[in-house]
C-alpha positions as CSV (number, residue, x, y, z in Angstrom):
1,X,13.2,-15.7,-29.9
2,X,11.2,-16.9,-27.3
3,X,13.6,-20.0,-26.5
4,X,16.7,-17.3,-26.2
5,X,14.6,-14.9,-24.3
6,X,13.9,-18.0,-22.0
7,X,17.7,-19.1,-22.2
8,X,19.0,-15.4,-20.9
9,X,16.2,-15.1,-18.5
10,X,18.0,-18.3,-16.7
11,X,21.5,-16.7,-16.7
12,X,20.7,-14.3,-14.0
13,X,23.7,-12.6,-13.3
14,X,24.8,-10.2,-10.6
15,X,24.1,-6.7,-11.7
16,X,28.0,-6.2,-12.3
17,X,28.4,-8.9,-14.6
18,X,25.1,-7.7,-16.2
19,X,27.0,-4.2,-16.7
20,X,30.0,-5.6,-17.4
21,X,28.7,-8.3,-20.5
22,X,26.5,-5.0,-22.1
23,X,29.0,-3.0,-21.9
24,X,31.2,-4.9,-24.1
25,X,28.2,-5.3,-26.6
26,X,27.9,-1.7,-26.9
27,X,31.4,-1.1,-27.0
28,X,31.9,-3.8,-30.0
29,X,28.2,-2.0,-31.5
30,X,29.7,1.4,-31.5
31,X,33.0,0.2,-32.9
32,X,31.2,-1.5,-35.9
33,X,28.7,1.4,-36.5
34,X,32.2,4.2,-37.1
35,X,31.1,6.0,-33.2
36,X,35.2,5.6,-32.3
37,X,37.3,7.9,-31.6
38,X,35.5,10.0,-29.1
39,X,31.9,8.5,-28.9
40,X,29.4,10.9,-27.5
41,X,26.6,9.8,-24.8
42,X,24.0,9.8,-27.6
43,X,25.7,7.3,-29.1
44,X,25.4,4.8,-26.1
45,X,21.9,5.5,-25.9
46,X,21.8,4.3,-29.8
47,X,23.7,1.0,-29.3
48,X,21.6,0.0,-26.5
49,X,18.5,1.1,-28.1
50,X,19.6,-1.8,-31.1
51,X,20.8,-4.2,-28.4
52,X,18.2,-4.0,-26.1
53,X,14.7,-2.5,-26.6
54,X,12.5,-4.8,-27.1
55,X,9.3,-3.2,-27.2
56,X,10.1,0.4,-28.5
57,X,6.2,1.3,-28.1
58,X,5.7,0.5,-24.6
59,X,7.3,2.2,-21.5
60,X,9.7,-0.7,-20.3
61,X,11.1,-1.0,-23.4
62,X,14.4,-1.7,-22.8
63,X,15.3,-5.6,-21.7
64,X,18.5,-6.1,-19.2
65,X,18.4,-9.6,-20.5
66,X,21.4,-11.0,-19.0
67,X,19.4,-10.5,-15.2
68,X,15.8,-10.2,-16.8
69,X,15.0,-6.6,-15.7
70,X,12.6,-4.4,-17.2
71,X,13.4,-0.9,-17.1
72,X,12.3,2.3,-18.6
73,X,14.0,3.2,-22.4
74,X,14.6,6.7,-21.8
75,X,18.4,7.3,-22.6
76,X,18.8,3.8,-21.1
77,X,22.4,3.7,-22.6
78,X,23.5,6.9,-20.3
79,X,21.9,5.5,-17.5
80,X,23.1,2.0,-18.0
81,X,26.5,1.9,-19.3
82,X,27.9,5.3,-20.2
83,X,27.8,6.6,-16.4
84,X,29.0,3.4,-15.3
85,X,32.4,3.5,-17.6
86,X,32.5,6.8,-17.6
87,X,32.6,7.9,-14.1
88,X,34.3,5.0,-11.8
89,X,38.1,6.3,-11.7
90,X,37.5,8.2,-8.5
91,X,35.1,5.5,-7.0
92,X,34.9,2.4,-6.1
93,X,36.3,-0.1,-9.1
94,X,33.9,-0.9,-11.0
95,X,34.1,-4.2,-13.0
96,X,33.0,-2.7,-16.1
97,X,35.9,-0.7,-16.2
98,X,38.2,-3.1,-16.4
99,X,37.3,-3.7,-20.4
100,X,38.5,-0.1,-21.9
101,X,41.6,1.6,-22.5
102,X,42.0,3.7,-19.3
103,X,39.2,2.5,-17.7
104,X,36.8,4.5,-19.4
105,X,34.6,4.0,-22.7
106,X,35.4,6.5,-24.7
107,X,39.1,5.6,-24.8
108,X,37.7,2.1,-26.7
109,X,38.3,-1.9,-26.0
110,X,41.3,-3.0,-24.6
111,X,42.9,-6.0,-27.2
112,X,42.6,-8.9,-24.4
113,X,38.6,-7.2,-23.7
114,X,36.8,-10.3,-24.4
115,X,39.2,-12.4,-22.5
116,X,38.0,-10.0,-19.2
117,X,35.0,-11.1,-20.0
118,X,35.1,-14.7,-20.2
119,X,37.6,-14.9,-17.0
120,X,35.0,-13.0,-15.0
121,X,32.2,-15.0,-16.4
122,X,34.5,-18.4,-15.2
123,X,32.2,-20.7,-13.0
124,X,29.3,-19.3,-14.8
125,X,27.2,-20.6,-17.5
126,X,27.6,-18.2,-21.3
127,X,24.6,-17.1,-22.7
128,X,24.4,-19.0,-26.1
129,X,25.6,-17.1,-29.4
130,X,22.3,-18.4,-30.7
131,X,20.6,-16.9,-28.1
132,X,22.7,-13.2,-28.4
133,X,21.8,-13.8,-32.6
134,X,18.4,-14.0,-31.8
135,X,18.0,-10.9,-29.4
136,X,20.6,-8.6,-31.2
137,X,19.2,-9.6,-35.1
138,X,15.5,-9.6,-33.7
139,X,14.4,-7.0,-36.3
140,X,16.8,-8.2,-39.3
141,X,15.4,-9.6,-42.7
142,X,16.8,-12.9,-43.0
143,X,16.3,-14.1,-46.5
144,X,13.6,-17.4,-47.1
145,X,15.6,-20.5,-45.9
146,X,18.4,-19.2,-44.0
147,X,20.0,-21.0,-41.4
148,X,22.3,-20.2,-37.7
149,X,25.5,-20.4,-39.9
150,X,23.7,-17.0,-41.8
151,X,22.6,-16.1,-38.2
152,X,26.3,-15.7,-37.2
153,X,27.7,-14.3,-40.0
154,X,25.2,-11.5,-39.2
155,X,26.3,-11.2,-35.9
156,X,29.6,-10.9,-36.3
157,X,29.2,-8.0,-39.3
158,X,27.1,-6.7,-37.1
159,X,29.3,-6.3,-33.7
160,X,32.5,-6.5,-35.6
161,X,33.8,-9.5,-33.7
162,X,35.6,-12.4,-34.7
163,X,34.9,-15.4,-34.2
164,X,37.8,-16.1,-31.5
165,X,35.8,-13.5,-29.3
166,X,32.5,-14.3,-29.6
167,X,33.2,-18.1,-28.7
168,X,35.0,-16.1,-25.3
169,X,31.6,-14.7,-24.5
170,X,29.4,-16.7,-25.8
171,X,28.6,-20.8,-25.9
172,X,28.1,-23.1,-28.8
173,X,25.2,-24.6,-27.3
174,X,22.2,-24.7,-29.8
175,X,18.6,-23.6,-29.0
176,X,16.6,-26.0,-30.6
177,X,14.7,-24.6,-33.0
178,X,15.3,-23.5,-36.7
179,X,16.0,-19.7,-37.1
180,X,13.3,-19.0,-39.1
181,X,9.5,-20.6,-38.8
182,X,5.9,-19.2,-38.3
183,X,4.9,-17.0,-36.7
184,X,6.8,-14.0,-36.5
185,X,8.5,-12.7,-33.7
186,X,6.7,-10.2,-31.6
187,X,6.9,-9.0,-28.2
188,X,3.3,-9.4,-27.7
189,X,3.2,-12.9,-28.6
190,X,5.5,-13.6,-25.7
191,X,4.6,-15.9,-22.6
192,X,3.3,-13.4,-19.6
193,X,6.7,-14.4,-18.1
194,X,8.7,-13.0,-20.4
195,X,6.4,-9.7,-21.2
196,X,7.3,-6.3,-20.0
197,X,5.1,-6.4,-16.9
198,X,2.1,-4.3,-16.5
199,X,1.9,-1.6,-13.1
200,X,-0.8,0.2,-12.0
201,X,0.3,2.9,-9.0
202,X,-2.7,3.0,-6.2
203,X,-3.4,5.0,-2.9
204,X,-5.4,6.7,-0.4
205,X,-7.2,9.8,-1.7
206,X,-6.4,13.4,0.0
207,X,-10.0,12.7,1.7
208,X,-8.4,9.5,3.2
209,X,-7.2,10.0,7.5
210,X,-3.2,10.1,7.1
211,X,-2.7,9.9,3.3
212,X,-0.7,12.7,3.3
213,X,1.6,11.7,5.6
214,X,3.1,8.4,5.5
215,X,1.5,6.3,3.1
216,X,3.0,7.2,-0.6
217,X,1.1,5.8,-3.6
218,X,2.1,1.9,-4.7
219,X,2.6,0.5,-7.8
220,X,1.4,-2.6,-8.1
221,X,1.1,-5.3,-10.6
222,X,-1.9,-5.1,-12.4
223,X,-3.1,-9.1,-12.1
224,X,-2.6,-8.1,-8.6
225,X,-4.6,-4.8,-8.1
226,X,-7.1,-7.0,-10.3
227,X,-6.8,-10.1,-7.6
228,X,-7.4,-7.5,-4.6
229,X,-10.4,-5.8,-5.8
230,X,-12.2,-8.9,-6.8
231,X,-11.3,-10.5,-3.7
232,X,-12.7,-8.0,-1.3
233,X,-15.7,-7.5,-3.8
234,X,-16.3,-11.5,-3.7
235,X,-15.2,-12.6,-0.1
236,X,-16.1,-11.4,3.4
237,X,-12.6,-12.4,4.8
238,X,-9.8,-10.9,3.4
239,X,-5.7,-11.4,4.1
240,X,-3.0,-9.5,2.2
241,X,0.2,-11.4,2.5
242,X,4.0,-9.8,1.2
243,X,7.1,-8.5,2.8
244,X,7.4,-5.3,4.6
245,X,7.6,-2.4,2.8
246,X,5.0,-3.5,0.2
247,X,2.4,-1.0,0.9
248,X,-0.6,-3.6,2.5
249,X,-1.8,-0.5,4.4
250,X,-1.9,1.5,2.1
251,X,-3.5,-0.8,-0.6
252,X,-6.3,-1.3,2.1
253,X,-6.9,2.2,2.6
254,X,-6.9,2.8,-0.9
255,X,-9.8,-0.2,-1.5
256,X,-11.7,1.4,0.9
257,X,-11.5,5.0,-1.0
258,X,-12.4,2.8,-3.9
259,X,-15.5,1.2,-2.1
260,X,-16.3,4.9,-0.9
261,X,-16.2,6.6,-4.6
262,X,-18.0,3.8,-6.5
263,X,-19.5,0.5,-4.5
264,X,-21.5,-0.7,-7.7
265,X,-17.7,-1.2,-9.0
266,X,-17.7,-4.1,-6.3
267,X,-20.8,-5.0,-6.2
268,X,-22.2,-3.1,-2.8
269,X,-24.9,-1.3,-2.4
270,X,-24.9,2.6,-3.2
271,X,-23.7,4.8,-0.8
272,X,-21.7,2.0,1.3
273,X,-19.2,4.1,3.3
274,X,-16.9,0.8,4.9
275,X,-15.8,3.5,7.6
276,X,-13.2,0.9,8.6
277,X,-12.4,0.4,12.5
278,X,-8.3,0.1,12.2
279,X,-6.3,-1.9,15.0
280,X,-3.0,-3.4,14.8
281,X,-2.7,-6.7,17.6
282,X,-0.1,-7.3,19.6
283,X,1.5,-10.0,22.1
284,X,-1.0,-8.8,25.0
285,X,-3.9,-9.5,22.7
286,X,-6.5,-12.5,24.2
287,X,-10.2,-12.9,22.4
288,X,-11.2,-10.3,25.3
289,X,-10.0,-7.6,22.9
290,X,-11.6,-9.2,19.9
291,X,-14.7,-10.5,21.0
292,X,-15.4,-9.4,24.2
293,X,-15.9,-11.1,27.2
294,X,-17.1,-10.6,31.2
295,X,-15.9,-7.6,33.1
296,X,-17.5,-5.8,35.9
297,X,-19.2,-3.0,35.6
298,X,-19.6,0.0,37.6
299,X,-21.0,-2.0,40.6
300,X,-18.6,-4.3,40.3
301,X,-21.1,-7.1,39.0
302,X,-19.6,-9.2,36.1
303,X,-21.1,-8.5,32.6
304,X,-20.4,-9.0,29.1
305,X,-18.3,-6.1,27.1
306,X,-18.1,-6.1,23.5
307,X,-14.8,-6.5,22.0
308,X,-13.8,-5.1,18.7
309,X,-15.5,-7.3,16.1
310,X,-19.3,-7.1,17.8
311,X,-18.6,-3.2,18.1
312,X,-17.8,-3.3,14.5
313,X,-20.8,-5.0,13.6
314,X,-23.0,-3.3,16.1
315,X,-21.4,0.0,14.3
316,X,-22.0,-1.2,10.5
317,X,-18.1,-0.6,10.0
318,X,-15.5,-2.6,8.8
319,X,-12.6,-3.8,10.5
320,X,-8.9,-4.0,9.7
321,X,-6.4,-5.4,11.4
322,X,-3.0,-4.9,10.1
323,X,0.0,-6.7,11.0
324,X,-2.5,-9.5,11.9
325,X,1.0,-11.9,12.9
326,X,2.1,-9.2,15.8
327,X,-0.6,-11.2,18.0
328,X,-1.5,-14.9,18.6
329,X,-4.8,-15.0,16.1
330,X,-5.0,-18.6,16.3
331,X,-5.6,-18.7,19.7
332,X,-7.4,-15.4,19.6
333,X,-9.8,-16.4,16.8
334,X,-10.3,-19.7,17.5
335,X,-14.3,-19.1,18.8
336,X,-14.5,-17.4,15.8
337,X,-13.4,-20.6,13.1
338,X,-17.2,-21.5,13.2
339,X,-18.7,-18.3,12.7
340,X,-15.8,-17.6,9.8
341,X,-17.3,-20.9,8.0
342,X,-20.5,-18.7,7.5
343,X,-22.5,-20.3,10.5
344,X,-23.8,-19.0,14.0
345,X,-21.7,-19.6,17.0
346,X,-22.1,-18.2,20.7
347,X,-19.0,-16.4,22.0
348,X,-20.1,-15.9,25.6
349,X,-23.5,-14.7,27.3
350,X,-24.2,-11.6,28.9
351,X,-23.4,-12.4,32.8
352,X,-21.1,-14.9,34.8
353,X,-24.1,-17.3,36.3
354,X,-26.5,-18.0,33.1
355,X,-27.5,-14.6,31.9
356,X,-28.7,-15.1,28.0
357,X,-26.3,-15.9,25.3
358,X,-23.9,-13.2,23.4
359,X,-24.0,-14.5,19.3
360,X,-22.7,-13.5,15.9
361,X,-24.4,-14.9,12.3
362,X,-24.9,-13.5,8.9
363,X,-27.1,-11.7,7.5
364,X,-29.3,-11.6,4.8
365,X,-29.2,-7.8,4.3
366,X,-26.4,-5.8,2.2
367,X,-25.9,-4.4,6.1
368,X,-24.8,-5.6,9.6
369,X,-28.0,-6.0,12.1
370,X,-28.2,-6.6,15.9
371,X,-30.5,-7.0,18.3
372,X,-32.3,-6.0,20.6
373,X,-32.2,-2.0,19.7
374,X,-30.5,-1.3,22.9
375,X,-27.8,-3.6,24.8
376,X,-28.1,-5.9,21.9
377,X,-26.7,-9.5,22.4
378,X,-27.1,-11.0,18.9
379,X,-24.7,-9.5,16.0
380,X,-25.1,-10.2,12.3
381,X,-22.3,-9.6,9.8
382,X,-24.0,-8.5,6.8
383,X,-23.4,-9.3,3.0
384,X,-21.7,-5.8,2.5
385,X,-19.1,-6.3,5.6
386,X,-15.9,-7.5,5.6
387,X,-12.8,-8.3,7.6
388,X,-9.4,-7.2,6.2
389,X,-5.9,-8.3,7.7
390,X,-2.4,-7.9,6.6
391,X,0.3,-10.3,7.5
392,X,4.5,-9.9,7.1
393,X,5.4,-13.8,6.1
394,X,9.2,-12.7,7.3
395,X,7.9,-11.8,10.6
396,X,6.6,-15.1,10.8
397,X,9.7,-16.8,12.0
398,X,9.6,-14.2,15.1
399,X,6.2,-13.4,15.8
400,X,3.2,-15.9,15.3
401,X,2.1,-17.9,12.5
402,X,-1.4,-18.4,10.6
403,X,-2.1,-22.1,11.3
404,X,-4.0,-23.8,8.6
405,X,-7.5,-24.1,10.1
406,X,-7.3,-20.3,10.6
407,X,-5.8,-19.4,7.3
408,X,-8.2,-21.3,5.5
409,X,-11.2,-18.8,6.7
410,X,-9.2,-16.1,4.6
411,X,-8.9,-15.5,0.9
412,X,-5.1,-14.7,0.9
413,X,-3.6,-12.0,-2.0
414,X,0.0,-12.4,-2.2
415,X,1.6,-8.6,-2.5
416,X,5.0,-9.1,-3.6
417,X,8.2,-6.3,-4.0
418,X,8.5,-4.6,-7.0
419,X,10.6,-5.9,-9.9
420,X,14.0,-3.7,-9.3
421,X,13.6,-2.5,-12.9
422,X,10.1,-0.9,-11.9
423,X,11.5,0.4,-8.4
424,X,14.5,2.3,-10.3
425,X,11.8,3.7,-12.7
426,X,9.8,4.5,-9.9
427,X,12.4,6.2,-7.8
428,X,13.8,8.1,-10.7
429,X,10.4,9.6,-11.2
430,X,10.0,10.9,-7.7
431,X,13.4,12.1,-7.3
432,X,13.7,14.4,-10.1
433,X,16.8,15.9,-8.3
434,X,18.9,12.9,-7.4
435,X,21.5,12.1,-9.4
436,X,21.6,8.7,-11.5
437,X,24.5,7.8,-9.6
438,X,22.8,7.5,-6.2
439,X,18.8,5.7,-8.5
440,X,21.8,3.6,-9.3
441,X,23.3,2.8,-5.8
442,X,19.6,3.1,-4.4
443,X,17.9,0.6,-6.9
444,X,21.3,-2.0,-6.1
445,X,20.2,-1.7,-2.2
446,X,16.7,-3.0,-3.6
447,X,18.4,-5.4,-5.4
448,X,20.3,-6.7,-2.6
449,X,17.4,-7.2,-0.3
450,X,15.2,-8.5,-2.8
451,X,17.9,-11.5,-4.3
452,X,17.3,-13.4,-0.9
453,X,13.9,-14.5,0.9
454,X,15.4,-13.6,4.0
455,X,16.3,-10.5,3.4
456,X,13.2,-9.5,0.9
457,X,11.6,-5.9,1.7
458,X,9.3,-3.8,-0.3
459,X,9.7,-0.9,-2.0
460,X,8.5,2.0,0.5
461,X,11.7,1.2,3.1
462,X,14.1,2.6,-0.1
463,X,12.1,4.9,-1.2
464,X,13.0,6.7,1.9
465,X,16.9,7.1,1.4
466,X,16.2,10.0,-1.0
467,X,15.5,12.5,1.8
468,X,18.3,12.4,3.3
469,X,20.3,11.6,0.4
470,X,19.5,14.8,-1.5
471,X,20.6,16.8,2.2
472,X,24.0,16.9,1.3
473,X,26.8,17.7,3.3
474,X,29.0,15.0,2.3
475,X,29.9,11.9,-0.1
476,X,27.5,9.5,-1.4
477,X,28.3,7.0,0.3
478,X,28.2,8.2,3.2
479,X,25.0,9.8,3.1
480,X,23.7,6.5,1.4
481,X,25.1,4.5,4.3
482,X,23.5,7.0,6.8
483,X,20.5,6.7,5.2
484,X,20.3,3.3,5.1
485,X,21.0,2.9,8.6
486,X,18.5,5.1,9.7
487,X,15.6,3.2,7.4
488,X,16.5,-0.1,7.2
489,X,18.9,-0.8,10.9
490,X,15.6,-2.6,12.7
491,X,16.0,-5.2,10.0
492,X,19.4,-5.3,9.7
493,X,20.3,-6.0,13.5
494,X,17.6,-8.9,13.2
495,X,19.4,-10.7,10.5
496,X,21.8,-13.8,11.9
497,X,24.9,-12.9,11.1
498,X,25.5,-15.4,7.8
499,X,22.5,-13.8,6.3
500,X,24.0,-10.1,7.1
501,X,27.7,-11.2,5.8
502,X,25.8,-13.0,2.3
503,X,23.8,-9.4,2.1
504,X,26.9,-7.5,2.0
505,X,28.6,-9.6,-0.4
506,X,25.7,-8.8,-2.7
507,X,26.0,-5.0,-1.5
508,X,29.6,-4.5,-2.2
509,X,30.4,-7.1,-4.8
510,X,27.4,-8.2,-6.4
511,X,25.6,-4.7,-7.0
512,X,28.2,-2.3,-6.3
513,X,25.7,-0.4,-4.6
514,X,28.0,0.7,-1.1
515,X,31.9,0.8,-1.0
516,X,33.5,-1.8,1.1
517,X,34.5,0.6,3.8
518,X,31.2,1.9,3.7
519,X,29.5,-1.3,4.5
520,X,32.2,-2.2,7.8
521,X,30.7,1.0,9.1
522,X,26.8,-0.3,8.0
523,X,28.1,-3.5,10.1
524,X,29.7,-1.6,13.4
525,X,26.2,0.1,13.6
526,X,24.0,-3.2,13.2
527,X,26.2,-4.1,16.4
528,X,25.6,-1.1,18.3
529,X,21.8,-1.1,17.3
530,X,21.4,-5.2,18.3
């Protein structure tokens, strides 16, 4: 099982293929199992339930094998395949379609259907029949000492196909392994790669400045939420790193709720309240706004002002600086690459002709000291501080970059996009109202962006299109196509023009998320908006 899973989680096809190749198994399933003439939706939810879930007790049940997808079981089979060959004649064509007596499901296979499917599989490599055996027969009693011959016998009774079709969909290739050896199958016993993965969904608390407003609650991977909080509770310098649209704000101003509401949980001393200074650099930044520097004061004589990071020690409050890469921190922070290595540096003194020296150290308390009381000059992070950043890697290409002596003073926790499985699941849940049709077209959008590092965004950019989706007013797609204009055009007139003409073959053919026409209007906006 665990060489198939491996196999199909390798194939990786475009989400139409994927819909197309399941729903020809469920067609052949439903066939074999007396559901023809006139199948009902129920049905389709039963043949994918036998296909497909993998882990009936846990939430992401149901396996899209053929793109390794996790999604949520709940009439999966509706959601899936039935809507998708069900409801395409007044749409856009929808490969699936092609496979059934008037384009639709419930009028059965056409003759030539598994012909379709190896001509639109051509160029691409065929899951194994081994490898469909083993995922389709996973729960089937094989007698002591049977063999793959047995193994396809069973396959066949069980999908009703001959043996003409199945070597149309499927390869002779063999697996490697004997069909039947200790230990048994279970989903649990699988590789964490291969595992349904495990979410946990963070953010700020109502008490939090803004959480009501623009910063929805993230679901991140748990080995990631685990990462974060051990990092901040282990390291004074801390950088989250991921696309856009990942929720790094929010994640920080979530830890900090979680710092407020139990700081033994990290480590800190009772009662810590991080009270977290928040700036976001930009281009006009120099260590003046950092640190501090000489500027005169109100009789014009030339003294030292305290940027940012002495106020925030002075103040016993943390700081944050979010979209770290929007200024130039290597040159900006390079008095600091000392003091970040845990040691005492001067970064100035208090007037421009001697005057006494200006210093940042460490402390040996939970909190930050200075010195003296009043107009102090020496600052001392203390064991309880800490210095959060966020940083867009994409951005990197057009703003500044982290350069290695820099990035090594920071702990770095990567904060990747969502799996599209999870974000369909997650969209779905917050948009009880929107039809499946438009999770569907949302969750390929996702899909899109996220099959290409240079057009990878997180979650929170989609998770806008609902709004003005569920207005009205007009079709889908061209409320989807508004929508995504509106949230998503500052990326979209960035992108050179190969990477915006590969994104809409992926769009359009690869996810059938956007009609074509709809996408030449996406296009004559980007122009208008670069």
């Amino acid at each position: 099982m665990e060489a198939a899973l491996l196999e199909l989680h390798d194939l990786n096809y475009s989400t139409k293929i994927v819909s197309l190749y399941e729903s020809y198994l469920t067609a052949k399933w439903l066939e074999a199992h007396g559901h023809y003439p006139d199948p009902a939706v129920g049905s389709a939810n039963e043949a994918v339930a036998a296909l497909f879930d993998l882990d009936p007790t846990d939430r992401l049940g149901r396996i899209r094998a053929f793109r390794w997808n996790w999604q949520v079981r709940n009439e999966s089979g509706r959601k899936t395949v039935w809507d998708a060959t069900t409801r395409g004649q007044n749409k856009q064509p929808k490969l699936a379609l092609a496979i059934f007596n008037g384009e639709d499901i419930r009028n059965g296979l056409l003759p030539n259907a598994a012909q379709i499917v190896h001509d639109a599989l051509a160029g691409r490599p065929l899951p194994s029949w081994e490898s469909l055996a083993c995922l389709i027969l996973r729960e089937h009693e094989f007698a002591p000492g049977s063999s793959w011959s047995d193994a396809r016998m069973e396959l066949k009774a069980l999908l009703g196909i001959t043996d003409a079709d199945l070597d149309l969909i499927a390869s002779a290739a063999a697996l490697g392994p004997t069909l039947l050896g200790p230990p048994e199958w279970s989903v649990s016993a699988l590789p964490a790669a291969l595992k349904p993965p495990t979410t946990v969904e963070v953010g700020p608390t109502a008490a939090t400045p803004g959480a009501g407003i623009s910063h929805a609650p993230v679901a991140l991977d748990a080995r990631v939420e685990r990462m974060l909080r051990r990092a901040v509770e282990s390291f004074s310098c801390v950088l989250l790193v991921g696309p856009p649209g990942t929720g790094k704000g929010t994640l920080v101003r979530w830890l900090t709720d979680q710092v407020v509401a139990s700081p033994a949980s990290f480590g800190f001393t009772g009662g810590l309240d991080p009270n977290p200074m928040w700036r976001t650099p930009d281009e006009s930044w120099s260590s003046f706004e950092l640190i501090g520097g000489l500027a005169p004061d109100t009789d014009g004589v030339l003294r030292w002002s305290n940027g940012l990071l002495p106020t925030a020690l002075r103040e016993n409050r943390w700081l944050v600086l979010d979209e770290t890469n929007r200024a130039d921190m290597d040159k900006i922070m390079g008095p600091l690459l000392t003091w970040l290595s845990e040691q005492k540096v001067e970064i100035g003194r208090t007037s421009a002709h001697g005057g006494n020296p200006v210093e940042i150290d460490w402390a040996d308390t939970p909190e930050c000291q200075s010195s003296p009381a009043t107009d102090p000059t020496s600052f001392l992070a203390g064991r309880d501080w800490r210095l959060l950043g966020t940083y867009n890697p994409q951005d990197a290409q057009r703003v500044f970059r982290f350069g290695q002596a820099l990035s090594r003073r920071f702990v770095t926790v990567p904060i990747p996009a969502l799996e599209v499985g999870h974000f369909a699941e997650i969209l779905a849940e917050r948009n009880a109202d929107l039809t499946d049709e438009a999770v569907a077209a949302i969750a390929g959008l996702y899909s899109a962006h996220r099959s290409s590092q240079a057009t990878l965004l997180g979650p929170a950019v989609f998770l806008r299109l609902p709004k003005y989706v569920k207005k009205g007013g007009a079709s889908l797609g061209e409320l989807l196509s508004e929508a995504y204009v509106l949230s998503l055009g500052k990326y979209l007139s960035g992108y050179e023009d190969q990477v915006f003409e590969k994104l809409g073959q992926r769009v359009v053919g690869d996810e059938e998320a956007m009609s074509f026409s709809d996408w030449e209007w996406v296009q004559t906006q980007r122009l208008i908006l670069g």
